[in-house]
C-alpha positions in Angstrom: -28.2 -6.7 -21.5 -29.1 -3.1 -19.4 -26.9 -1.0 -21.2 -25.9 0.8 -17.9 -25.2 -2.4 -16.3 -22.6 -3.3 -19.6 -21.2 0.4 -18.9 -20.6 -0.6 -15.2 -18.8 -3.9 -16.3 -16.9 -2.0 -19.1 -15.7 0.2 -16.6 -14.7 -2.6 -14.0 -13.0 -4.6 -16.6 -11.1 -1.6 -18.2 -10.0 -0.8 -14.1 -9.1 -4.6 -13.2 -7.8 -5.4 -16.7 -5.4 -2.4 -17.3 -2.0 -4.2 -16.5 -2.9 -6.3 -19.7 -3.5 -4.2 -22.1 -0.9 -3.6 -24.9 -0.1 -0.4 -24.6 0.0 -0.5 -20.6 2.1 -3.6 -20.5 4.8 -2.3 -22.7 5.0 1.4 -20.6 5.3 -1.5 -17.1 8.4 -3.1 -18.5 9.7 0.2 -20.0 9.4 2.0 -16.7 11.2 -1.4 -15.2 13.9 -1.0 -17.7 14.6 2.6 -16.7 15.1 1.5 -13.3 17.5 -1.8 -14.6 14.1 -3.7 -12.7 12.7 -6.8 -14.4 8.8 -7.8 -13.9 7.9 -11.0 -15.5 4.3 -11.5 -16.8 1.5 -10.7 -15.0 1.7 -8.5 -12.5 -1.1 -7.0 -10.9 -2.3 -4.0 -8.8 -1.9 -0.5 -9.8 1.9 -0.8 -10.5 2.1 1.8 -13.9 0.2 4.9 -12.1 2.7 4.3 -9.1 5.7 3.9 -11.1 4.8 7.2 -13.2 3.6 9.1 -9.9 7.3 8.4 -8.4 5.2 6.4 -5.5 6.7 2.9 -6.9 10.9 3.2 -6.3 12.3 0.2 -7.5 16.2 -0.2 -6.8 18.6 -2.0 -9.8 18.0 -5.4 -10.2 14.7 -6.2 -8.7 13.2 -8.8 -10.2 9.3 -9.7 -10.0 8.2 -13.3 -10.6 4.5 -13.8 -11.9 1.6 -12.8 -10.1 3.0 -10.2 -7.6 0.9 -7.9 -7.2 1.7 -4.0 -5.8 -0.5 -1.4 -4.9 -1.0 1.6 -3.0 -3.7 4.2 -3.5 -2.5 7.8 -3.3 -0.4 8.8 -1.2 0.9 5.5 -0.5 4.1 4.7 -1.1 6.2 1.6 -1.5 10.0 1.3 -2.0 12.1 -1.7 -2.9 16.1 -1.8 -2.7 18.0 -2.9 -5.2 19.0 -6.6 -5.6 15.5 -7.7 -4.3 13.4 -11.0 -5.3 9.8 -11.4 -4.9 8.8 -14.7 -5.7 5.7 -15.6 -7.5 2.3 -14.4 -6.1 4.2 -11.6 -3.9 2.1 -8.9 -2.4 2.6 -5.8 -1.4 0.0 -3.4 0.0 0.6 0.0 1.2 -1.6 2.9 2.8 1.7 5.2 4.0 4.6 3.4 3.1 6.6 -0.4 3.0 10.1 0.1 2.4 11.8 -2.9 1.7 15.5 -2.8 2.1 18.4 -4.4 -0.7 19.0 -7.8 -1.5 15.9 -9.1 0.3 14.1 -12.5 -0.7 10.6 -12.9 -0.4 9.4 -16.7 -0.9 6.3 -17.4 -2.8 2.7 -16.1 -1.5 4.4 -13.6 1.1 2.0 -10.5 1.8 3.7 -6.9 3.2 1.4 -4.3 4.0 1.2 -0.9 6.7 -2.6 -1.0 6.8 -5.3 -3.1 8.2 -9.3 -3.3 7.0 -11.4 -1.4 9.3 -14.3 -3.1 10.7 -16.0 -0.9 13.6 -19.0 0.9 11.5 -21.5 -1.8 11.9 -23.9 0.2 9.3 -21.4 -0.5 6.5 -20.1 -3.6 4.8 -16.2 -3.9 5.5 -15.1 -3.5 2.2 -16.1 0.2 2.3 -14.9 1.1 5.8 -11.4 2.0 4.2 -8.1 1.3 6.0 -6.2 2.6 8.9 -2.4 2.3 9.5 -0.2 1.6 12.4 2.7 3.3 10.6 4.9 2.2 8.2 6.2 -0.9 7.4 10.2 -1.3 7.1 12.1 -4.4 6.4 16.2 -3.9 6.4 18.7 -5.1 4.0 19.1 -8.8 3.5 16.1 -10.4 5.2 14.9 -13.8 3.8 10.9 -14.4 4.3 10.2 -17.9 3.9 6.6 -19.1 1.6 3.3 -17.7 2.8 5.4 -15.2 5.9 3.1 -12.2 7.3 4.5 -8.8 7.7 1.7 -6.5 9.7 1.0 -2.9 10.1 4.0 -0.8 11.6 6.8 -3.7 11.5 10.1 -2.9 11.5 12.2 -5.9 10.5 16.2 -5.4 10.9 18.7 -6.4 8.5 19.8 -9.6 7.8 16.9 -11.3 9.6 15.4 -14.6 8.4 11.7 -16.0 9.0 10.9 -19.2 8.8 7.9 -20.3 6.9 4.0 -19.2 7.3 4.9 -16.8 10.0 2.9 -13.7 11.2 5.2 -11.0 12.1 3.2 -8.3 14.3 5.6 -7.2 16.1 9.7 -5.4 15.6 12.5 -8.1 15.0 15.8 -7.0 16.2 18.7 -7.3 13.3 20.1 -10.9 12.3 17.7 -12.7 14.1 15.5 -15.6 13.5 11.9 -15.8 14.2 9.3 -17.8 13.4 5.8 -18.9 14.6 1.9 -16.8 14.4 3.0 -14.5 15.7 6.7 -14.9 15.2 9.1 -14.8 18.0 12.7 -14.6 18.1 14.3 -18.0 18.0 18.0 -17.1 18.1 20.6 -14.5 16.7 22.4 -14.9 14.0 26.6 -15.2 15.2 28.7 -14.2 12.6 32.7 -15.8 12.8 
């Protein structure tokens, strides 16, 4: 093999691989037990440069099932309240900020993000166009996203809000309501004795 073209794989492998190695692994769950957070194995995206650039704020308790993966490319920031579940194959992508409130639950194959792919240079491929950003993304205290929900660019979801199932949420949701539906409307509010 072109020894430049094993250098270029190397590199790509020691950049996609990183989570996995030893020495990384051990500093994730170390930098989760400072913050009384628990990951379980794997977990993917650039979650150790975050956690030790302060750009990853995990709250007590947190708890990652496999395969959620976390990233945000400097400056981005994402915070997560204490008490909070993300379920297996979780993601959360961030080009400002997501802020995810306490004692929220996030159902398997959920995806969170501030930023959108831009697409509107038709001399370059997509995947090098970079992002843009409505603003950030914030979900309040005790909201419950059913499997496979949506949460766009510049969301605010209130507290205590639940959304049902495969639902796109592109626009604010009032607090203790529940929506659900591509894109996700308000069904009814939450009534509390």
């Amino acid at each position: 093999m072109d020894p430049q073209r094993l250098k270029l794989w190397a590199q790509k492998w020691r950049w996609y691989e990183r989570n996995s190695l030893p020495w990384n692994r051990a500093r994730i769950h170390l930098e989760f037990a400072r913050r009384e957070a628990f990951c379980r194995w794997p977990v993917h995206g650039n979650v150790l440069e975050m956690l030790e650039e302060g750009r990853l704020e995990l709250g007590p308790h947190v708890l990652l099932e496999p395969n959620v993966w976390l990233t945000a490319m400097a400056p981005g920031r994402i915070r997560i309240g204490g008490g909070t579940f993300l379920n297996l194959a979780v993601q959360v992508a961030a080009v400002e900020l997501v802020e995810i409130g306490e004692h929220c639950m996030f159902a398997n194959g959920c995806f969170i993000t501030d930023g959108n792919h831009r697409f509107d240079d038709p001399d370059r491929p997509v995947p090098w166009q970079g992002f843009t950003s409505k603003g950030p993304t914030r979900i309040g205290d005790n909201v419950w996203c059913g499997a496979n929900v949506v949460i766009t660019s510049g969301v605010t979801i209130g507290e205590r809000c639940v959304i049902g199932a495969n639902s796109v949420v592109t626009t604010d949701l009032p607090p203790r309501s529940i929506a659900a539906g591509a894109p996700a409307k308000v069904l009814r509010t939450i009534q509390y004795g």
